[in-house]
Residue frames relative to the residue before (quaternion, step in Angstrom):
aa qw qx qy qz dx dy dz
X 1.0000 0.0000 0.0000 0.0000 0.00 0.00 0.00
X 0.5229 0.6067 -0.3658 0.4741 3.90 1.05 -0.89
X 0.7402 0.4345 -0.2754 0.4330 3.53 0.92 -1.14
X 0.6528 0.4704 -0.3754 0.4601 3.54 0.70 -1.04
X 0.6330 0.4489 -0.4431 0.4487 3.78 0.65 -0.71
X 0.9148 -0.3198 0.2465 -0.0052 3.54 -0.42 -0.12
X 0.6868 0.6643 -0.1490 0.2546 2.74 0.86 -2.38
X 0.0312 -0.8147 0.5700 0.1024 3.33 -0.40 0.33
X 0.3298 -0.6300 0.4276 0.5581 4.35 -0.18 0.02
X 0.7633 0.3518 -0.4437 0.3110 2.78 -1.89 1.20
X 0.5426 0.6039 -0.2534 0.5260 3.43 1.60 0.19
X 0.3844 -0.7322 0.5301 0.1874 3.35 -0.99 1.29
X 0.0868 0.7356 -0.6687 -0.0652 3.68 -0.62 0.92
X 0.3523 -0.6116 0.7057 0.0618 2.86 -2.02 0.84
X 0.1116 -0.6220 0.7728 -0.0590 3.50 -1.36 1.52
X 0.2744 -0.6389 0.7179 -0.0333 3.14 -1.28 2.19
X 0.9127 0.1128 -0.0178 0.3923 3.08 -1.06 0.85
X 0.0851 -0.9532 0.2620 -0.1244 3.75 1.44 0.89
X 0.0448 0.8187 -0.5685 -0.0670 3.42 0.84 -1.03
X 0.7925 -0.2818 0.1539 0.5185 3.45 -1.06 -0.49
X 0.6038 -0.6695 0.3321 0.2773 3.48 0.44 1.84
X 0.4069 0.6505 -0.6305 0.1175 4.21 0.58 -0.36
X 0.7135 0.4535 -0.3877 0.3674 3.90 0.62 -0.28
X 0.3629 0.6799 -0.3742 0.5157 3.32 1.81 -0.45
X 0.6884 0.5289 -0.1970 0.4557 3.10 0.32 -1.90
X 0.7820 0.3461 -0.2729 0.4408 3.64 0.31 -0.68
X 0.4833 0.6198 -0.3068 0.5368 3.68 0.83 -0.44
X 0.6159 0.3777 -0.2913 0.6270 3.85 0.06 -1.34
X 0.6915 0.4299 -0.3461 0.4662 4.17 0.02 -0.98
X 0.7494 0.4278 -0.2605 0.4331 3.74 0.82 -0.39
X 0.6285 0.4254 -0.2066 0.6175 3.80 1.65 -0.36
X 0.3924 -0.6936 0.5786 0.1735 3.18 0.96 0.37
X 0.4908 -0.6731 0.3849 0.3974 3.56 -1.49 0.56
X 0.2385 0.5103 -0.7436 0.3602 3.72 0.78 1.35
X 0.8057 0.4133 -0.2235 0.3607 3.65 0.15 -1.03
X 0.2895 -0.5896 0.7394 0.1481 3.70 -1.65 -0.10
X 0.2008 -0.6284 0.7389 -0.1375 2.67 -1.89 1.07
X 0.1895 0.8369 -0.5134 0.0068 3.59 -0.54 1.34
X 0.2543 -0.9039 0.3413 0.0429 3.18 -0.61 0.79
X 0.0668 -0.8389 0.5333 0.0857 3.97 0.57 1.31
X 0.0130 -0.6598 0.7512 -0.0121 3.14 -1.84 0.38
X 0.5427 -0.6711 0.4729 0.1772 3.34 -1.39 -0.02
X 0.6805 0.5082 -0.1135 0.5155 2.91 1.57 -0.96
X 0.4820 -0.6842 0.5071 0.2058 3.61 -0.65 1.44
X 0.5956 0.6512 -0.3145 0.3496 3.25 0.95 -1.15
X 0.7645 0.3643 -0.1207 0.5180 3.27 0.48 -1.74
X 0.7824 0.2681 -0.4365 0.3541 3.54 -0.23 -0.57
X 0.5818 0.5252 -0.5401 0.3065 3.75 0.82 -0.02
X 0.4968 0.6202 -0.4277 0.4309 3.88 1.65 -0.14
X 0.5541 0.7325 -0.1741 0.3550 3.00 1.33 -1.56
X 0.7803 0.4614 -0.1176 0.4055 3.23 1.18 -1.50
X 0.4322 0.7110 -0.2529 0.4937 3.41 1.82 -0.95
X 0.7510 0.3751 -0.2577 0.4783 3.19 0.50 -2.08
X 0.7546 0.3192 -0.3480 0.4556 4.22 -0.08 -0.76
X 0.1737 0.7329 -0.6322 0.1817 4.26 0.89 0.47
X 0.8108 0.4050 -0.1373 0.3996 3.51 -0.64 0.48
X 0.6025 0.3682 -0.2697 0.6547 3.71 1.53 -0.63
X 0.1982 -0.7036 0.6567 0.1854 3.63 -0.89 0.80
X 0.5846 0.5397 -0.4634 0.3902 3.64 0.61 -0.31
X 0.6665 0.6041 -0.1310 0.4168 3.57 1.12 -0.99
X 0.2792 0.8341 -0.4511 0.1510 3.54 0.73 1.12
X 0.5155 -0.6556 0.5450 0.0859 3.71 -1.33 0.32
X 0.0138 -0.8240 0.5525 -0.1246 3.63 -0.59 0.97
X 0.2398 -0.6496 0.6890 0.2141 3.92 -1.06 0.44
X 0.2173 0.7163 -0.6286 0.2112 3.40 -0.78 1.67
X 0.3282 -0.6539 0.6095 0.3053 3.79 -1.24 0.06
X 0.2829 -0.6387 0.5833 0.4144 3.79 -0.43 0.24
X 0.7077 0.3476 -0.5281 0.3154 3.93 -0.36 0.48
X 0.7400 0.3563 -0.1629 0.5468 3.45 1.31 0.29
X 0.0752 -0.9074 0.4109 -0.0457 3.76 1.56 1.37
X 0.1682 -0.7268 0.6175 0.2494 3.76 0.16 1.09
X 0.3845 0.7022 -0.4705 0.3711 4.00 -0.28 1.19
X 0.2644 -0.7195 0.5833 0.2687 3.49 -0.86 0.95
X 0.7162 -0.3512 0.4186 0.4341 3.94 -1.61 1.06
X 0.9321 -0.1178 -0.0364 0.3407 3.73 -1.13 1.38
X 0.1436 0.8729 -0.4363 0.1644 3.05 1.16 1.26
X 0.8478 0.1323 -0.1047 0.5027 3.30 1.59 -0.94
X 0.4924 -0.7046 0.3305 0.3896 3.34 -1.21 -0.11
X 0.8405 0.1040 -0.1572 0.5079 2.91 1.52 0.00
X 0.1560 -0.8040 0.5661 0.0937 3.67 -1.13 0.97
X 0.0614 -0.7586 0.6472 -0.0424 3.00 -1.46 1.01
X 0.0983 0.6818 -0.7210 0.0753 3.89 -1.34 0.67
X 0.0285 -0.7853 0.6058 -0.1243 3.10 -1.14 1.62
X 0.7928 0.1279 -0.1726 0.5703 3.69 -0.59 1.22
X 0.6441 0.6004 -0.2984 0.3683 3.70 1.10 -0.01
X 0.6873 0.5501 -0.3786 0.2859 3.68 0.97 -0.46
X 0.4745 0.6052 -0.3653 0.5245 3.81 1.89 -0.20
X 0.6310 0.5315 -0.3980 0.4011 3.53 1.23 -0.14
X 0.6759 0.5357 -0.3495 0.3662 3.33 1.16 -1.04
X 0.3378 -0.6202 0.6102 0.3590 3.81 -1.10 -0.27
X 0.7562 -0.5911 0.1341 0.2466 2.69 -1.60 1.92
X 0.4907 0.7066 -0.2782 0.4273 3.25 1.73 -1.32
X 0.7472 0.3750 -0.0833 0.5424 3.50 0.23 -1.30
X 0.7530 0.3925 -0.4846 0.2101 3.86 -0.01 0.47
X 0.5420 0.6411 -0.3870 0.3815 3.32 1.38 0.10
X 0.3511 0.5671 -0.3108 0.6772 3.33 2.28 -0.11
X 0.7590 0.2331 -0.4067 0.4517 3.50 -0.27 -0.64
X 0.4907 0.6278 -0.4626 0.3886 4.07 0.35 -0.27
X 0.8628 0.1843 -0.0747 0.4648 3.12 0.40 -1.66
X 0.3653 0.3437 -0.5867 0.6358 3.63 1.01 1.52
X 0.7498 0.1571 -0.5058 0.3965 3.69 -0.53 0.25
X 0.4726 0.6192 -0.4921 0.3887 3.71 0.82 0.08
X 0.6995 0.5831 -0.0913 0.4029 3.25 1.05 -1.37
X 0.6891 0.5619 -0.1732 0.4235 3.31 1.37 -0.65
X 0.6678 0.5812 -0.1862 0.4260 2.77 1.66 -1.52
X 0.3794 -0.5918 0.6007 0.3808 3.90 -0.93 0.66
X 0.7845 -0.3319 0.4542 0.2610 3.52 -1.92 0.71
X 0.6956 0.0550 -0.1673 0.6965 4.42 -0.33 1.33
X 0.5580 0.5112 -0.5668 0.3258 4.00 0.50 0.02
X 0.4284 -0.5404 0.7017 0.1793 3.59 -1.99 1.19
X 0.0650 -0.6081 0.7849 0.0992 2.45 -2.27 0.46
X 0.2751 -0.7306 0.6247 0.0158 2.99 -1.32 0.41
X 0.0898 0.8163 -0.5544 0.1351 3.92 -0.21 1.14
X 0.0309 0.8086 -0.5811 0.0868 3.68 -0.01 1.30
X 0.1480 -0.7935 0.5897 -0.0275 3.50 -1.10 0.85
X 0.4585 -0.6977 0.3862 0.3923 3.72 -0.87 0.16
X 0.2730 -0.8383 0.4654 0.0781 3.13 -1.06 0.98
X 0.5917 -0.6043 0.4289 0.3175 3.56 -0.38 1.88
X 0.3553 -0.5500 0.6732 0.3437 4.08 -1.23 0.55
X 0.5300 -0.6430 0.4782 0.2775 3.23 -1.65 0.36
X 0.5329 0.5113 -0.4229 0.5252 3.72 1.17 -0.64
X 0.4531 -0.7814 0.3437 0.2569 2.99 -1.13 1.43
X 0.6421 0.6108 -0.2558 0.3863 3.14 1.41 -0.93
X 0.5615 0.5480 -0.3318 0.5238 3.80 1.68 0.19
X 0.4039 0.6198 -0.3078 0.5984 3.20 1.76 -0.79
X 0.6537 0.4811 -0.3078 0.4964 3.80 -0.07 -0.88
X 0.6637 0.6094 -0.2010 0.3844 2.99 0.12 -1.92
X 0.8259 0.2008 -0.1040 0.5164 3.76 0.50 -0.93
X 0.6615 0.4972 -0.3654 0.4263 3.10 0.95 0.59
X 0.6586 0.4103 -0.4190 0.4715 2.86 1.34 -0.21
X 0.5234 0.5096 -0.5052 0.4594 4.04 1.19 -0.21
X 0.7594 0.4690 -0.3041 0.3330 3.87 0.50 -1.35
X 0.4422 -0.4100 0.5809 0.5468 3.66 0.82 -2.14
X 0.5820 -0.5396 0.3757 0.4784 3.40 -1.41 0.47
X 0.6135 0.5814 -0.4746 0.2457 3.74 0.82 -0.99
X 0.6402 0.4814 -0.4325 0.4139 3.79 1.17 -0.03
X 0.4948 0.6160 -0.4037 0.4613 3.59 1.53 -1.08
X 0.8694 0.2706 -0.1183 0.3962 3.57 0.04 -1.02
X 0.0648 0.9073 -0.4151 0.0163 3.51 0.97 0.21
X 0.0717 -0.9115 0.3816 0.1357 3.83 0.30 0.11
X 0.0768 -0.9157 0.3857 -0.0826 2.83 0.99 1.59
X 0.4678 0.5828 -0.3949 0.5343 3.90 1.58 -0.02
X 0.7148 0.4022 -0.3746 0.4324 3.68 0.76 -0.13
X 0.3058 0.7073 -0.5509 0.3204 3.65 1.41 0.05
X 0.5681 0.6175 -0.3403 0.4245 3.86 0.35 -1.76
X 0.8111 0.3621 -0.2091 0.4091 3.22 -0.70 -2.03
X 0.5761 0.5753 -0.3340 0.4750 3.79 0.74 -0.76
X 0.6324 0.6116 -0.1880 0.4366 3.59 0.65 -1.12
X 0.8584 0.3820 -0.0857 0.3314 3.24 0.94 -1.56
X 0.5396 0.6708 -0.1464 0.4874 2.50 2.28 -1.02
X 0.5588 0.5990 -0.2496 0.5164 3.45 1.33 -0.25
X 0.4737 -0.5452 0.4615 0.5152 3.70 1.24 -1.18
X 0.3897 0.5274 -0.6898 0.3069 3.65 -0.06 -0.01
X 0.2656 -0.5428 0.7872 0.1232 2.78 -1.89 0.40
X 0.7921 0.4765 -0.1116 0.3649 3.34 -2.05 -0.56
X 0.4378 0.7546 -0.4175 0.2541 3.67 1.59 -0.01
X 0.1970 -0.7138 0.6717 -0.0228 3.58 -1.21 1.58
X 0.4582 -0.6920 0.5545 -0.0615 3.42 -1.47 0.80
X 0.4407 0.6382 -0.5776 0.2547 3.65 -0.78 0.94
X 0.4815 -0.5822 0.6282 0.1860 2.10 -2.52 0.15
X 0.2610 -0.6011 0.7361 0.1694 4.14 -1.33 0.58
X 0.0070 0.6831 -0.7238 -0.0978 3.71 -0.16 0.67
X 0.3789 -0.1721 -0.9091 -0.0181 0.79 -2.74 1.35
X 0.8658 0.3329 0.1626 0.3364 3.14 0.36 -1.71
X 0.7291 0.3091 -0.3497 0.5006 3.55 0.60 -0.22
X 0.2205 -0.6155 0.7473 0.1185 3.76 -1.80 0.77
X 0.1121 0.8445 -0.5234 -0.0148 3.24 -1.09 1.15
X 0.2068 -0.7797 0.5756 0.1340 3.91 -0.88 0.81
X 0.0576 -0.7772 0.6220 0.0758 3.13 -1.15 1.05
X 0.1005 -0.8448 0.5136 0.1118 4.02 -1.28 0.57
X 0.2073 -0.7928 0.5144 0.2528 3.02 -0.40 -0.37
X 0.3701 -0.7730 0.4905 0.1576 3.96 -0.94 1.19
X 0.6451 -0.6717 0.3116 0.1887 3.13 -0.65 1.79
């Protein structure tokens, strides 16, 4: 995922929705300490792990944010990323979060928006719904794209990270 996003050293990336920052963490390792790597979350819980784990990387920092409400001035970075976080949002609220990392990003900046992707055997499909909820069983991961585009990206590419992750990268005009 570090590759498909982008990052290049010296580039500001933004992690929407972060949890325990390990993609943060990787990013900041990919900008070198020309670059930054922030990483928002809601949860007090996680980003104070979040913060523990990146102790020592000044480039590697931690923030309390909602991704439909990006505390960020218009093209702040060059690159956005949110992994495992858009099945969290409610449907209502993700075409808002899209067009805040659109908004954030500076003019040629990527994103990158990966999500988990249901197995195809139904009976694994079950299987992980019944440990996760249906919202993992049933994951509509074909609306990632249109979501992506629907925001403005351009230049949008498609994939899979097998086993389990679907990811869509764009780029902001």
């Amino acid at each position: 995922m570090v590759e498909d996003g982008g990052a290049r050293p010296g580039d500001r990336v933004l992690d929407v929705g972060c949890g325990t920052g390990y993609l943060t963490w990787l990013m900041a390792d990919t900008v070198t300490a020309t670059g930054s790597a922030l990483g928002v979350d809601p949860s007090p819980d996680v980003l104070a792990h979040a913060r523990r784990r990146a102790a020592g990387r000044p480039n590697c920092t931690f923030e309390d944010g909602i991704a439909e409400r990006l505390d960020a001035p218009e093209g702040t970075y060059d690159v956005v990323v949110t992994s495992l976080m858009v099945h969290h949002l409610p449907e209502e609220a993700r075409e808002r979060a899209a067009a805040e990392m659109f908004r954030v990003l500076r003019p040629g900046g990527r994103v990158l928006v990966a999500d988990f992707r249901p197995p195809g055997n139904p009976a694994a499909r079950h299987l992980v719904g019944a440990i996760t909820g249906p919202v993992m069983e049933t994951n509509p991961v074909h609306l990632i794209e249109p979501l992506v585009r629907g925001a403005g990206f351009t230049a949008t590419t498609a994939g899979d990270l097998h086993p389990w992750i679907h990811y869509v990268t764009g780029t902001k005009p």
